[in-house]
Each structure stands twice: as structure tokens, then as C-alpha cells.
C-alpha positions as CSV (number, residue, x, y, z in Angstrom):
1,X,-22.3,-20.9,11.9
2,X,-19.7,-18.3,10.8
3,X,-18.8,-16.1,13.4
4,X,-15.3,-14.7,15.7
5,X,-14.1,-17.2,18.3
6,X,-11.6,-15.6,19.5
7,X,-9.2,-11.9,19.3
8,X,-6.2,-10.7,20.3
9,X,-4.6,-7.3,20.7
10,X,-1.1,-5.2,20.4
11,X,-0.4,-2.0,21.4
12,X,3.3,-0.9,21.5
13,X,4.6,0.2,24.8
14,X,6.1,3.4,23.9
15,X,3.6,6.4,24.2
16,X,4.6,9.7,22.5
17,X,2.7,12.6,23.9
18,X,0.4,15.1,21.9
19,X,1.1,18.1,23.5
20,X,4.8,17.5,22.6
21,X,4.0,16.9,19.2
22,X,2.0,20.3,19.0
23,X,4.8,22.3,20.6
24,X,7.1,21.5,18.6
25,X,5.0,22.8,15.6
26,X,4.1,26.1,17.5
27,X,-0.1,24.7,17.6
28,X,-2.5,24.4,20.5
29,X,-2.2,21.9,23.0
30,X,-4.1,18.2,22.1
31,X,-4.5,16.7,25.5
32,X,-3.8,12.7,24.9
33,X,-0.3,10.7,23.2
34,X,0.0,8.3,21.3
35,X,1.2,4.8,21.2
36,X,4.5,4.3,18.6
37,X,6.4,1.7,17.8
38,X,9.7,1.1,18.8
39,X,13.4,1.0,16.4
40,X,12.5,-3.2,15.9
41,X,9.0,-2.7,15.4
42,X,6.8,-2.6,12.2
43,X,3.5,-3.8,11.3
44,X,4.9,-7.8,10.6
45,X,6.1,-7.4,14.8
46,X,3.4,-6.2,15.7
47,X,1.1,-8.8,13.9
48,X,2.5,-11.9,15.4
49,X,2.5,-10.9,19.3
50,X,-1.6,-9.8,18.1
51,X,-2.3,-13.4,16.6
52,X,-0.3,-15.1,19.4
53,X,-2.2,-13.1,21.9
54,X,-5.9,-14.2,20.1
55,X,-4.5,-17.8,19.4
56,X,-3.5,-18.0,22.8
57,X,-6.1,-20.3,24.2
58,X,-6.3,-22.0,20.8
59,X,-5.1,-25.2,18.7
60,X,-3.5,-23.8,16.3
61,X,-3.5,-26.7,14.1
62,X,-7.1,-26.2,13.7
63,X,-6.5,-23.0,11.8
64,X,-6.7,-23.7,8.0
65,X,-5.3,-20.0,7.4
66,X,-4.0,-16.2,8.1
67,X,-5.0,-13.4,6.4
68,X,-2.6,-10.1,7.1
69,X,-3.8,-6.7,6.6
70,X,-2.1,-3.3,6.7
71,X,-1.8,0.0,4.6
72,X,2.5,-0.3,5.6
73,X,3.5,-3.9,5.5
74,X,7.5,-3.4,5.4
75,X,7.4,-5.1,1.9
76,X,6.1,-4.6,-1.3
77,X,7.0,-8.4,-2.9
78,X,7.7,-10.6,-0.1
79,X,4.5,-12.0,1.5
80,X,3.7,-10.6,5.0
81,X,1.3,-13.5,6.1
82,X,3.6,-16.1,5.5
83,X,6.1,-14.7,7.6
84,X,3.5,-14.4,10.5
85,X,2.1,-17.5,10.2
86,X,5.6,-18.9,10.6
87,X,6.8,-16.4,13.5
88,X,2.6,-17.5,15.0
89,X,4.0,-21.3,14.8
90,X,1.2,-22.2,12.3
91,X,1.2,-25.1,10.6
92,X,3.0,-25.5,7.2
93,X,1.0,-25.1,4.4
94,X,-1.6,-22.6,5.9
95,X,-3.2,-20.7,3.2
96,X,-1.8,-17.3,3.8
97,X,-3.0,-13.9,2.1
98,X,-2.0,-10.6,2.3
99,X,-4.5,-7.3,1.7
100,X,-2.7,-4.3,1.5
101,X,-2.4,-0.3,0.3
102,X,-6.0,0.3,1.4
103,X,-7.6,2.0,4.2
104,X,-10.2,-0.8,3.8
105,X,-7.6,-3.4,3.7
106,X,-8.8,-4.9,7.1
107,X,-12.6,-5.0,6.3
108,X,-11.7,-6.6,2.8
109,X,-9.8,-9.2,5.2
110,X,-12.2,-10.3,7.8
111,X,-15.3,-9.8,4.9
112,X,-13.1,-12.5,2.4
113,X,-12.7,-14.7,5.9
114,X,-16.3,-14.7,6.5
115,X,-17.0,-16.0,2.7
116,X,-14.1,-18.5,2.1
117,X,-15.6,-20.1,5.6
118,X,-19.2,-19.7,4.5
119,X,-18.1,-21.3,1.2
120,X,-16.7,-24.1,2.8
121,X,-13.2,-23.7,1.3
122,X,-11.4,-23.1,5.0
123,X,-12.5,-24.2,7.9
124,X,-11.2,-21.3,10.4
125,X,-8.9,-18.3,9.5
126,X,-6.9,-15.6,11.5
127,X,-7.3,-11.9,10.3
128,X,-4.8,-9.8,11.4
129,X,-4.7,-6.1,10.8
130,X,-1.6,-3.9,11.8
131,X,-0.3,-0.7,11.2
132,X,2.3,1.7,12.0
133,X,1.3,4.6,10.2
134,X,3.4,8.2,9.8
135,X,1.4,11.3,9.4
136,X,2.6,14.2,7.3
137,X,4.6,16.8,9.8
138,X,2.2,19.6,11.0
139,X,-0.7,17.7,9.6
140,X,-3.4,16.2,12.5
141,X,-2.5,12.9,11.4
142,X,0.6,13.4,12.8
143,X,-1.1,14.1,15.8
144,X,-4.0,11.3,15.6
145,X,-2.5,8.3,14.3
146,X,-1.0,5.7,16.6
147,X,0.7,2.2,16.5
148,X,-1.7,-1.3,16.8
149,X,-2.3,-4.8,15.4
150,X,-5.9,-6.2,16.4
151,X,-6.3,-10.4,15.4
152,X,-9.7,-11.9,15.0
């Protein structure tokens, strides 16, 4: 059966709140904050404490694979997922993939985990999805969007 055994969560400490945000830009108050990253803190950080939080009751040498996705990995060539899996302490040779520049990015993950498990070619795979997002100034993503890596 194909199915999550286990998930893990990161949410930055820092919280920024909305009201502040709003003042600044002369709009109404939005009751709520935020959670933001901190200087040394991007959507690769963020990933690892997630999968180490979600493999933290696991053997992690049963894991054939990590797949890492996020509409702001820091970098466009350099593969995301490998660097993970190595800051995780996976195995060496774990398939890694990386699903980026979409908003659908993490459903195209955990949907291509489901089917290279039904299919037989891995036997269990970490999805990770992380983002730290920016919102245009004085738009209501600015206000909206906060920091976060889930792992399945």
C-alpha cells in the first residue's frame, strides 16, 4: 500500500506582525503576523530541520530518495535535494529530485512519489516542500505570505 508514514514541520521563529506591515504602507489594520525567515535562512535551511523533524523516528537507510520542492530554491543550477539529503544524513546515492518555479511544485512532488512507489522503482521517498516567499511591497502578498517547509 502507498500511503504517508510519517511528516515533519518548520516554521521559522521570527514572527513579523501584519499590522506593522500595513502601517507602514498607510492601509487598514490586518489582525495576525507572519512567520519570516531569519539572515541564514532560505528554503534549503528550512527543508532539512522539516525532513529531520519527519525522519525523526525513522531509519533513514530505508529511504530510497528525496524529492525537494519550492517556487525559491536559492539556486537555479545547483541541485537543492542533494544538498538536503546530505545536510538529512541520507544515504549516498539516494535518488534526489528537485521540482521547482511552480506554485504546484509541491503537489507535482508528492503526486511523482506516489507513482515512482506504486511503480515499484523506489521503495520510500521524502517530499519536502519549502518556501520563503517575498510579496510585492503594498501588495496583500506582502501581507499574506509567510515562511515554512512541511516533509512527508
Amino acid at each position: 500500500m502507498v500511503g504517508i508514514i510519517s511528516w515533519g514541520a518548520y516554521i521559522p521563529i521570527y514572527r513579523l506582525r501584519r499590522k506593522d506591515i500595513a502601517k507602514v504602507w498607510g492601509l487598514p489594520d490586518v489582525p495576525g503576523e507572519k512567520a519570516v525567515t531569519n539572515f541564514d535562512e532560505d528554503s534549503i535551511t528550512m527543508a532539512v530541520e522539516a525532513a529531520v523533524n519527519c525522519l525523526s523516528d525513522l531509519d533513514r537507510h530505508q529511504l530510497s530518495g528525496l524529492f525537494f520542492a519550492s517556487t525559491t530554491s536559492p539556486y537555479r543550477e545547483k541541485q537543492a535535494a542533494a544538498i538536503i539529503a546530505s545536510a538529512a544524513d541520507l544515504p549516498g546515492g539516494v535518488r534526489a529530485e528537485d521540482f521547482t518555479n511552480s506554485l504546484r511544485s509541491g503537489t507535482i512532488a508528492l503526486s511523482s512519489a506516489l507513482d515512482a512507489i506504486h511503480a515499484g522503482s523506489s521503495a520510500n521517498l521524502l517530499v519536502v516542500a519549502s518556501d520563503s516567499r517575498l510579496g510585492k511591497a503594498r501588495s496583500r502578498f506582502e501581507l499574506e505570505l509567510g515562511d515554512g517547509a512541511a516533509a512527508v
